[in-house]
C-alpha positions as CSV (number, residue, x, y, z in Angstrom):
1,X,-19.0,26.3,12.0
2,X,-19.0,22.6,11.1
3,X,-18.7,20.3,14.6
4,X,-17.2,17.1,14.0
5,X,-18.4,13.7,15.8
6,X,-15.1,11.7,17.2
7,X,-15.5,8.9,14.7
8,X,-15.4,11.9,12.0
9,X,-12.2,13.3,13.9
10,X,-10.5,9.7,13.7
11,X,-11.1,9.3,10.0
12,X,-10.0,13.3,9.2
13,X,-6.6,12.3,11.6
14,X,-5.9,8.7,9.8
15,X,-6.2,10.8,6.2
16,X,-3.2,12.6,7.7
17,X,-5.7,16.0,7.2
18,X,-5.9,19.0,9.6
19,X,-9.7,20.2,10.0
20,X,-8.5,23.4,9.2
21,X,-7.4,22.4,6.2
22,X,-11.9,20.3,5.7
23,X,-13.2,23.5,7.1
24,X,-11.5,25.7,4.1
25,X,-12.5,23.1,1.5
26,X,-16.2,23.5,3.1
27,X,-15.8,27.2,3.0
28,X,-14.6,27.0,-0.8
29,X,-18.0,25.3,-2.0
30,X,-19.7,27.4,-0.1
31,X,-18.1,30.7,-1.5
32,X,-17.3,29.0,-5.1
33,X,-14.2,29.3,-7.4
34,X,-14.6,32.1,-9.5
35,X,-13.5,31.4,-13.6
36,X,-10.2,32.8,-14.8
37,X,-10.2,35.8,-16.6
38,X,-8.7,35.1,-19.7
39,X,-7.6,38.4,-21.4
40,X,-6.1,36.5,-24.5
41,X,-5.0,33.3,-26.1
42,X,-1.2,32.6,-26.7
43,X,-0.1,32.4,-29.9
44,X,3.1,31.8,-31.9
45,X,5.0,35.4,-31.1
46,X,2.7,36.0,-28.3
47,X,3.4,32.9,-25.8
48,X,4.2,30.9,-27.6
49,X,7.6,30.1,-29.1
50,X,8.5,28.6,-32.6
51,X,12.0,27.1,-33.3
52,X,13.8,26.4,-36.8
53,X,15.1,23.6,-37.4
54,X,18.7,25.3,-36.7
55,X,17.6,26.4,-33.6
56,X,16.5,23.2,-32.8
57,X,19.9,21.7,-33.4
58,X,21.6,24.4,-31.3
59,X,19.1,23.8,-28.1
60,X,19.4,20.2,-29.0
61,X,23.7,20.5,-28.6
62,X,23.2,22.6,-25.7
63,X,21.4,20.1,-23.7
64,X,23.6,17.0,-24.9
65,X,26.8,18.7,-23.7
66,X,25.4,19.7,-20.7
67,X,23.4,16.5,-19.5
68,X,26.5,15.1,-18.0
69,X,26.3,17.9,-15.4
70,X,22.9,17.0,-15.0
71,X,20.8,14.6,-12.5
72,X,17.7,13.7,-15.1
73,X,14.7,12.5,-14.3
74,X,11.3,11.1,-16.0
75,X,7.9,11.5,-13.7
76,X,5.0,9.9,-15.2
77,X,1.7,10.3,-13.6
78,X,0.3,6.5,-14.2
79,X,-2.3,5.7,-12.1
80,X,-5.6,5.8,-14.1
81,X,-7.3,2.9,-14.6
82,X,-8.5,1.2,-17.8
83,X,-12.2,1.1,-17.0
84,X,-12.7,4.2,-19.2
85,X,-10.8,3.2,-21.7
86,X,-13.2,0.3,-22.4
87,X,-16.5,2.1,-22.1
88,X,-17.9,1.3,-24.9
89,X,-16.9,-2.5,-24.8
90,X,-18.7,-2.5,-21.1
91,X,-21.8,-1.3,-22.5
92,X,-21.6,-3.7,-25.2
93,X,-21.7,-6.6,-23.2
94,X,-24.6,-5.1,-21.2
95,X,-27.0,-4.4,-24.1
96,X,-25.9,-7.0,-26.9
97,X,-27.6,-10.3,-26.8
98,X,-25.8,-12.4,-29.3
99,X,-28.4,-15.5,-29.2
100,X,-31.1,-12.7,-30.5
101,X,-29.6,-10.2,-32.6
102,X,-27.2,-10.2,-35.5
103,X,-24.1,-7.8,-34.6
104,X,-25.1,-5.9,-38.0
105,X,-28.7,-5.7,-36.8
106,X,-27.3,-4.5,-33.4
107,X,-24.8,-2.1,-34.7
108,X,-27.4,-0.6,-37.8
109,X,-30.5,-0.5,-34.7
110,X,-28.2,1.2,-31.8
111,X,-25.9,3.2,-33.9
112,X,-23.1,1.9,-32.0
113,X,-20.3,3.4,-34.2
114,X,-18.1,2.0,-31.8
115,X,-18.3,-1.6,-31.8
116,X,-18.2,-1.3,-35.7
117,X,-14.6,-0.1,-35.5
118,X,-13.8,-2.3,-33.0
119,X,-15.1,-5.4,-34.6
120,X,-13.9,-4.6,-38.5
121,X,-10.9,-4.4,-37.2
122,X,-10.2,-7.0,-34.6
123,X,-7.0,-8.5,-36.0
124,X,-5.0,-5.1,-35.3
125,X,-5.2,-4.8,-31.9
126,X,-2.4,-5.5,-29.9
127,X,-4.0,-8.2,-27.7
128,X,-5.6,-9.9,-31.0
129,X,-3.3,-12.9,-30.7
130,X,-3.6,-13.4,-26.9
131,X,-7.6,-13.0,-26.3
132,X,-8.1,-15.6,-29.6
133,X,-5.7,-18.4,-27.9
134,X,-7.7,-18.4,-25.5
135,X,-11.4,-18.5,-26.8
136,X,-13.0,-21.9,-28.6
137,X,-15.7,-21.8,-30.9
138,X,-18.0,-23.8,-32.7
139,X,-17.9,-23.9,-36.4
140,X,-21.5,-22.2,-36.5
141,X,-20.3,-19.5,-33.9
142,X,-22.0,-16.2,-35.6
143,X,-20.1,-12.8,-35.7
144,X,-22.0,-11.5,-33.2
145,X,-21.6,-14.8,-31.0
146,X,-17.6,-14.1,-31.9
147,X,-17.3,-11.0,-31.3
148,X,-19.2,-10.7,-27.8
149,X,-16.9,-13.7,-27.0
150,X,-13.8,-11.9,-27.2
151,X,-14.8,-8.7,-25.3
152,X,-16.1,-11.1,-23.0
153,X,-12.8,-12.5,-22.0
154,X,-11.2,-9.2,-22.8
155,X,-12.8,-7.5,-19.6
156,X,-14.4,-9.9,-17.6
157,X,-12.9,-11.1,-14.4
158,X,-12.7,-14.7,-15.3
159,X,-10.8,-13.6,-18.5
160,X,-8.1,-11.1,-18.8
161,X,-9.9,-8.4,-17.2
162,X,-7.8,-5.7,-19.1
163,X,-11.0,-3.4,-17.1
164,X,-9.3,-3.7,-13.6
165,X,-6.0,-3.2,-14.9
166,X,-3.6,0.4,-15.0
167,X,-3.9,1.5,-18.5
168,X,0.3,1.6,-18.6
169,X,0.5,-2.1,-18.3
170,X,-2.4,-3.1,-20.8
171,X,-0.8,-4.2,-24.6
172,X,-0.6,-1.0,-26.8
173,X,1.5,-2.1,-29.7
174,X,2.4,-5.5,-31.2
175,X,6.0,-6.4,-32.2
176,X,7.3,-9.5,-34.0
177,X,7.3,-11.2,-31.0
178,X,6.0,-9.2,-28.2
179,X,3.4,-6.9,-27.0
180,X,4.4,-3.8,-25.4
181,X,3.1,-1.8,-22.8
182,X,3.5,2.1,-22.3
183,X,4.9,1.3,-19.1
184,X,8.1,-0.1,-21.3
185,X,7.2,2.0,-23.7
186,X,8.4,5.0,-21.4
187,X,11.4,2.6,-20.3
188,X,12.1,3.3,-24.0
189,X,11.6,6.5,-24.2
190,X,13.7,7.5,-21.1
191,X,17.0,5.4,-22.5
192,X,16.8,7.9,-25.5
193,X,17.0,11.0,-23.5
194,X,16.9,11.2,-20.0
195,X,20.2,8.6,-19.4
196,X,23.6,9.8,-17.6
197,X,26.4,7.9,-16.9
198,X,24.1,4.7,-18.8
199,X,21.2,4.8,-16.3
200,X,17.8,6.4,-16.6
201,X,15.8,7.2,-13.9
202,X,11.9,7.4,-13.6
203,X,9.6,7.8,-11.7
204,X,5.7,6.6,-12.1
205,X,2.8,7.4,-10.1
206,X,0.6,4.8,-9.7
207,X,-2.5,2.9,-7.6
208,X,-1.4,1.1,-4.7
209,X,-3.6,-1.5,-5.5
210,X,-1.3,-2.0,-8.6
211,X,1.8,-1.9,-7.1
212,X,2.5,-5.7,-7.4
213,X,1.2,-5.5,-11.1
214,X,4.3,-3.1,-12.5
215,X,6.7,-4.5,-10.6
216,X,5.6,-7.7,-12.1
217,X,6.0,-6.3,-15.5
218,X,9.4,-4.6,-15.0
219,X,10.8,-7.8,-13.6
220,X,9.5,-9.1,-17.1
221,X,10.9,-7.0,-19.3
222,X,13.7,-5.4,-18.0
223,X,16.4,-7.8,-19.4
224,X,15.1,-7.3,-22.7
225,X,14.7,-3.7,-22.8
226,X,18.1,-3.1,-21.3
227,X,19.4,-5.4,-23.8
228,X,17.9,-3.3,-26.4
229,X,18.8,0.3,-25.0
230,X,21.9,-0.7,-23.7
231,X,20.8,1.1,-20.9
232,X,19.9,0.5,-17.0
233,X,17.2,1.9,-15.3
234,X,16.2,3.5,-11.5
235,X,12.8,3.0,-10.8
236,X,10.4,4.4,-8.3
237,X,6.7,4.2,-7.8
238,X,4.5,6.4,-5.7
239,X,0.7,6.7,-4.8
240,X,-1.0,9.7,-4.5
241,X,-1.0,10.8,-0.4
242,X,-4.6,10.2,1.3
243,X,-3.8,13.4,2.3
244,X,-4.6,15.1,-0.2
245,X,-8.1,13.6,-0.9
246,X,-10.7,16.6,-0.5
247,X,-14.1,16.1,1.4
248,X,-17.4,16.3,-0.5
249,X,-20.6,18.2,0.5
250,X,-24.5,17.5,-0.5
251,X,-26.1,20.3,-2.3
252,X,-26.5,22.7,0.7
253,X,-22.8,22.5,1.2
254,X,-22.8,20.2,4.4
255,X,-20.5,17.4,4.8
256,X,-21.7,14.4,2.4
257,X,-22.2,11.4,4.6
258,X,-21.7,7.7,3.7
259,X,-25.1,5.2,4.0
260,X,-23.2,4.2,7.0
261,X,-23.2,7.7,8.4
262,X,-19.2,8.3,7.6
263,X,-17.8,11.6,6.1
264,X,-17.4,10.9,2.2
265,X,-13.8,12.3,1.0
266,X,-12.7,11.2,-2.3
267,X,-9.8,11.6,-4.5
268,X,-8.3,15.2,-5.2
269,X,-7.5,14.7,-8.9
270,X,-4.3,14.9,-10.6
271,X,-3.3,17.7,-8.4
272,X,-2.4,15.7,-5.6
273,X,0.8,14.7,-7.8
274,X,2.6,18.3,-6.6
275,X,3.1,16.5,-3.2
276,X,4.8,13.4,-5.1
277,X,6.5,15.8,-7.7
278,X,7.6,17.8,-4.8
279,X,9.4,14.7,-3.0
280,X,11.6,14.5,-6.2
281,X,14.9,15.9,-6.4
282,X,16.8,16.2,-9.8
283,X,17.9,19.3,-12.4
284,X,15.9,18.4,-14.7
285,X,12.3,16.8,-14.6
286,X,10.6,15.4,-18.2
287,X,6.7,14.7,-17.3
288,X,4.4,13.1,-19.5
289,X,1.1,10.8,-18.9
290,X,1.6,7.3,-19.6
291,X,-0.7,6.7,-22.3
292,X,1.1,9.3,-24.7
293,X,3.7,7.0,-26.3
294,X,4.8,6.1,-29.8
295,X,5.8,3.5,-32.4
296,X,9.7,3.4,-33.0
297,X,9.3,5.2,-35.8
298,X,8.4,8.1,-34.6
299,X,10.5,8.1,-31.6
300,X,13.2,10.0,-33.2
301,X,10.6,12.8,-33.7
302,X,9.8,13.0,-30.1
303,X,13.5,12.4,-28.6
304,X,14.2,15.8,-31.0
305,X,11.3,17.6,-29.2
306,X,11.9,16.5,-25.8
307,X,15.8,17.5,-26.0
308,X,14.6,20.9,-27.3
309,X,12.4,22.0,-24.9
310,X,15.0,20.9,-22.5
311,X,17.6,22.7,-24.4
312,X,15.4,25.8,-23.3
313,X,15.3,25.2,-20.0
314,X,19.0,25.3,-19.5
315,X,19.4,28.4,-21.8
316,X,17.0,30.0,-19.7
317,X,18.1,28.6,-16.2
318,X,22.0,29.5,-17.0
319,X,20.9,33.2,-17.2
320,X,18.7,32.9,-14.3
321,X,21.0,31.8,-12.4
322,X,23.8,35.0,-13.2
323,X,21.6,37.3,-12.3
324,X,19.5,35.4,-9.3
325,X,23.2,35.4,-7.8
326,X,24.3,38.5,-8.7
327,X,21.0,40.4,-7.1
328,X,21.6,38.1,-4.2
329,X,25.9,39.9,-4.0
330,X,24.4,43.5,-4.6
331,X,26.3,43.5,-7.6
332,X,23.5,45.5,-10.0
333,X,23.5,48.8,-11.1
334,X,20.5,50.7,-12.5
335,X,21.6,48.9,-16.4
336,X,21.8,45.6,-15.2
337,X,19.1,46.0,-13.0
338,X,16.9,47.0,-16.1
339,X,18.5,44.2,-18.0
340,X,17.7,41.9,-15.6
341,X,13.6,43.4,-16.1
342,X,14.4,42.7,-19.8
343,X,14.9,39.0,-18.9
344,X,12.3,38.5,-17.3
345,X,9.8,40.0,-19.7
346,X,11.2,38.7,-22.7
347,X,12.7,35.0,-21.5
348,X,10.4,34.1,-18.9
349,X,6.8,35.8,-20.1
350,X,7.1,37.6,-16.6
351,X,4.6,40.9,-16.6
352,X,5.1,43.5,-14.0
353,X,3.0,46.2,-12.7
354,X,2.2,49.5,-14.2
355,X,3.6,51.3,-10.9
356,X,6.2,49.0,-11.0
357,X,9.3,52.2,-11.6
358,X,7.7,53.9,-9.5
359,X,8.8,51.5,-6.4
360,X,12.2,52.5,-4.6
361,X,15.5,50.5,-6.1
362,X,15.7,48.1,-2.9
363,X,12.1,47.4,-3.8
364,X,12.7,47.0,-7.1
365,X,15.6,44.8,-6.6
366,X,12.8,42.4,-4.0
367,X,10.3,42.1,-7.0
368,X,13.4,40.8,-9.4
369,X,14.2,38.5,-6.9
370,X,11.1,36.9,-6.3
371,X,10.4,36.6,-10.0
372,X,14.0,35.2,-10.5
373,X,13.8,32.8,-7.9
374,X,10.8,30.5,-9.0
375,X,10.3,27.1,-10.6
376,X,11.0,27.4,-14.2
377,X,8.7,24.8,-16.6
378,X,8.8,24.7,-20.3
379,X,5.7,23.4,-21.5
380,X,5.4,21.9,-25.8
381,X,2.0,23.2,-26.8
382,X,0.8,21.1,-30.0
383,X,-1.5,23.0,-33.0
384,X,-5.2,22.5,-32.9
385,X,-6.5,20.1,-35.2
386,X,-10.2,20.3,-34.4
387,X,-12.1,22.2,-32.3
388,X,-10.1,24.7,-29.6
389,X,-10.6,24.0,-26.2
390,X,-8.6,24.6,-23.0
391,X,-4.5,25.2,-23.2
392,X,-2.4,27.7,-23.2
393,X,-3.6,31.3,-22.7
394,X,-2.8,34.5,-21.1
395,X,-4.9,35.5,-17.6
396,X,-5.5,38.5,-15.8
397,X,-4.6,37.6,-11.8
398,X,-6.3,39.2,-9.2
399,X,-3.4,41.7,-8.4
400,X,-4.4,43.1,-11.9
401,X,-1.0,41.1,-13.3
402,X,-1.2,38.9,-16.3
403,X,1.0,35.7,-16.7
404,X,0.8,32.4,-19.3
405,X,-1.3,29.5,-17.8
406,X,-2.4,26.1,-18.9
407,X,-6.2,26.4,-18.5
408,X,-8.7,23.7,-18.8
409,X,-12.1,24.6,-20.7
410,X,-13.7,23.8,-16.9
411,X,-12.0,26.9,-15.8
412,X,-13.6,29.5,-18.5
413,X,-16.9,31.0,-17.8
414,X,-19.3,29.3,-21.1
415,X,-21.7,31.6,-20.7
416,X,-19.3,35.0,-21.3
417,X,-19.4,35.9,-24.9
418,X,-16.2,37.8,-24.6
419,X,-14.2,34.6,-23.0
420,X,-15.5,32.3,-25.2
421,X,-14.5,34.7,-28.2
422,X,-10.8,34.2,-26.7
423,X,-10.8,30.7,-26.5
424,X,-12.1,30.6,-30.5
425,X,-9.1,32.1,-31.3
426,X,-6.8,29.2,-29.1
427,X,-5.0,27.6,-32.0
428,X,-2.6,25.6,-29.6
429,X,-3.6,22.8,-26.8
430,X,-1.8,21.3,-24.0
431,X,-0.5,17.8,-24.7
432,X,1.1,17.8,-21.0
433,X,4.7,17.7,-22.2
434,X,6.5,19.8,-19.5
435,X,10.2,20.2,-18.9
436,X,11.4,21.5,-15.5
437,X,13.6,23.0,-13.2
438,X,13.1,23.1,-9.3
439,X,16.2,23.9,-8.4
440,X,17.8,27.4,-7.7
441,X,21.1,28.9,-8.6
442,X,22.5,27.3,-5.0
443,X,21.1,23.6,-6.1
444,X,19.0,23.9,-3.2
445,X,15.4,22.5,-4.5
446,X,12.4,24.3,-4.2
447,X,9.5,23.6,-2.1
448,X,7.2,23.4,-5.0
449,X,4.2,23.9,-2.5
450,X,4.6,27.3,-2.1
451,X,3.7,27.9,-5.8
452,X,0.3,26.4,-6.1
453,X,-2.8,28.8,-6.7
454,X,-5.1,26.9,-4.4
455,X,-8.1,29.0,-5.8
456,X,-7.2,27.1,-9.2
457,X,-9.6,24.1,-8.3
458,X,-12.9,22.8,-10.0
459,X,-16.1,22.0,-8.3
460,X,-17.8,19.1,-9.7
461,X,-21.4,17.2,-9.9
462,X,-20.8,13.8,-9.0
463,X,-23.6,11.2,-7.0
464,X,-23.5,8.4,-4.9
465,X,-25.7,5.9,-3.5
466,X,-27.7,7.8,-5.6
467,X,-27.4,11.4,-3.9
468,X,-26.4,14.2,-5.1
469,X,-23.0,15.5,-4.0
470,X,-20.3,18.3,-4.7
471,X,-17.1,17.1,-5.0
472,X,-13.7,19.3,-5.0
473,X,-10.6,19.0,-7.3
474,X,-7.2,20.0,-6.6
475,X,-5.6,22.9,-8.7
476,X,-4.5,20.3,-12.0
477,X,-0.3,19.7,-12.2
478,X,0.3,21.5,-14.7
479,X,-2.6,24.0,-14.0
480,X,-2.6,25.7,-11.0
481,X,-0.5,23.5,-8.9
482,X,2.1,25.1,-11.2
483,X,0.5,28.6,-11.8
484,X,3.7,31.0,-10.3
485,X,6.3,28.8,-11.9
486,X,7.6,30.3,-15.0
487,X,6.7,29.4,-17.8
488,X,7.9,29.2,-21.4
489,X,5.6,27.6,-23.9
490,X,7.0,26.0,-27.2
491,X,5.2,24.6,-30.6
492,X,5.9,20.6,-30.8
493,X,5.0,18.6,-33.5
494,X,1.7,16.7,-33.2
495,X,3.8,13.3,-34.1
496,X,4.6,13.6,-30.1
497,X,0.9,13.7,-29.0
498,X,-0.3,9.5,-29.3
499,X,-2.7,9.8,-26.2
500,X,-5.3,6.4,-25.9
501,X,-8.7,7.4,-24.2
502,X,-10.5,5.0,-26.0
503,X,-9.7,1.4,-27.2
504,X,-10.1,2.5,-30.6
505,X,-7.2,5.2,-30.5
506,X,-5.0,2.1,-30.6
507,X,-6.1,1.8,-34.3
508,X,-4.3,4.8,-35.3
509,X,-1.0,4.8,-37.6
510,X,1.0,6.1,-34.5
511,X,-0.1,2.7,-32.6
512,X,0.5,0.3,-35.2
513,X,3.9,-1.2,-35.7
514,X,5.3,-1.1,-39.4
């Protein structure tokens, strides 16, 4: 049993955690979190859906007539920094000496494939314009001497420093006469499907620490971009809960302590967000990460796929919601009690247990419910281009059931042949592009809590102060925070997958304005 000092007992209490709650995460690095057992990959016909372009229209009709009915919603999860974005530019100014060393020289001696990019092709960033008004050189000023100058004010703190900032409010695309961010972006995005009544509403997630910054920028740009939408918008911030931050452990799986003896607790991952997703209350909930946004020109593409999957989920939900209701008033016989079965297996990927006709009708009837009565996401999945790696896949729970899941490659056991023979046969990934519903056939929301598989986490590595530590993740959102929702996966068109990881992706045709 771990004993607690008081100072340890004050911090646990101000974090708004029980030490129940630090004792289980103690007890979960010291028993582990076993890998997933993946029994196969979904495929188109086997997971994964595929509409026409009919269909598409249908789904797409279905949704637009119903949407007035509808309280919409768009919940971004915003609150990563740019730091990584700009690794490589970091690094650069660390190692490059431009008073010694010709950037060729530098870039043919270190290899540094990035910098090349970045400095052939300066003039197409979006933030070109504004870092050059505000640098002076001499006429003599070498490449090198340029270039290092203009990351230099990019990221220091004396300059821009685009490194501190939230990646949704750094420039990603340059118009006649603005840069945009993919905070507006989104703003965008949200006027072209997820408005009623001429209002969108959304939702971002972001760093308290930046809290001032976006509403700075909204109060910037709203004018315009309602202008240009002829639309308003509702929008809320929240930060992820302290709450939810997990304690770490050194490598004999005692509580880590700080130089200044203090328990370490940092940051649960993405995860957290159920609590802040859970605090939302609409029908219908679009989620997307805010550096996946596009060019106008290919916004048409992605307001098509978004209003699809959505069509989905109200196809599905209508159904649901019959027979949820009609279990609840008795009102099944033995055929619509199979029917029902039918649903679920064919419409909502649900598998049930060999033994399951063996169970007694009112028992039956308990295991439809519960199955029925669920969170219901519908999730685009986007065709592998490279390499396969984590997405979607079917997995073999403990009670010997199997359901779809969104797994990450962290998840899969590397060293089991058979696993990693499964995952070489993925040929979708998971853009996180998720439609949901939290609502039952009452309206009555659900507590989305209740559906997390809290032995979904990842142990990590991680050191500070130069020790070693273990650190604990949350079950991911859309992994298995969301792992007894049902789920539907659907093929969308790569066009809607324009993530920015590095500060090169901003190069690519689906970041540059024609």
């Amino acid at each position: 049993m771990n004993t607690f000092s008081e100072s340890d007992l004050k911090l646990i209490e101000a974090k708004g955690i029980s030490v129940e709650k630090v004792r289980d995460q103690i007890a979960t690095f010291k028993e582990g979190i076993d890998f997933v057992n993946l029994e196969k990959a979904a495929v188109v016909g086997d997971g994964i859906l595929k509409f026409s372009g009919s269909e598409e229209q249908e789904l797409i009709a279905l949704f637009d007539a119903e949407k007035v009915k509808q309280s919409l919603l768009k919940f971004v999860p915003a609150s990563g920094a740019a730091s990584r974005m700009f690794k490589a530019l970091f690094n650069f100014l660390e190692v490059y000496d431009p008073s010694k060393e010709q950037l060729e020289s530098y870039i043919e001696r270190s290899g540094d494939k990035a910098i090349k990019v970045f400095s052939e092709n300066l003039k197409q960033f979006p933030f070109y314009k504004l870092v050059q008004s505000k640098l002076t050189f001499k006429e003599s000023a070498s490449k090198g001497e340029q270039v290092f100058e203009f990351v230099k004010e990019l990221l220091s703190e004396n300059g821009l420093n685009y490194g501190f900032y939230p990646k949704g409010l750094l420039p990603f695309h340059a118009y006649e006469k603005n840069t945009a961010t993919p905070f507006e972006e989104h703003l965008k995005e949200g006027a072209s499907y997820a408005k009623t009544k001429n209002t969108a509403k959304l939702h971002f997630t972001i760093s308290e620490q930046h809290s001032t910054l976006f509403k700075a920028e909204y109060s910037n740009i709203k004018d315009r971009v309602s202008s240009e939408t002829d639309c308003e918008f509702n929008i809320k911030y929240s930060f992820q809960k302290p709450s939810t931050d997990t304690i770490a452990v050194d490598m004999e799986n005692k509580p880590f302590r700080n130089n200044d003896g203090s328990l370490l607790f940092r940051p649960g991952g993405h995860g957290a967000l159920i609590e802040n997703l859970n605090e939302q209350d609409a029908d219908i909930i679009f989620i997307k990460n805010i550096d996946n946004v596009v060019v106008p020109e290919n916004l048409n593409g992605v307001v098509t796929s978004k209003k699809t999957l959505a069509g989905i989920l109200i196809k599905v939900q209508q159904k649901a919601f019959l027979y949820a209701k009609l279990l609840d008033d008795g009102a099944v016989d033995e055929i619509k009690q199979n029917e029902i079965k039918q649903f679920l297996e064919e419409q909502l990927n649900v598998r049930f247990a060999d033994k399951f006709e063996e169970y007694s009708s009112s028992d039956q009837i308990k295991i439809l419910k519960d199955n029925l009565n669920r969170p219901i996401r519908i999730c685009g999945m986007v065709k592998n281009e490279g390499e396969p790696g984590g997405g979607p896949f079917w997995i073999k729970g403990k009670n010997g059931n199997s359901s779809l899941q969104i797994i990450e490659s962290a998840q899969i056991d590397a060293n089991n042949e058979a696993q990693m023979a499964m995952v070489a046969k993925a040929t979708h990934f998971n853009p996180v592009d998720l439609v949901c519903g939290i609502r039952n056939y009452k309206g009555e929301k659900y507590d989305l809590l209740k559906f997390v598989d809290h032995k979904q986490g990842f142990i990590t590595d991680k050191t500070k102060d130069g020790k070693k530590l273990k650190a604990l993740e949350l079950p991911g959102l859309w992994n298995g925070a969301m792992a007894f929702w049902n789920t539907i996966f659907v093929e969308v068109p790569l066009l809607t997958f324009n993530p920015v990881k590095t500060v090169n992706d901003l190069l690519k045709p689906s970041h540059q304005v024609s």
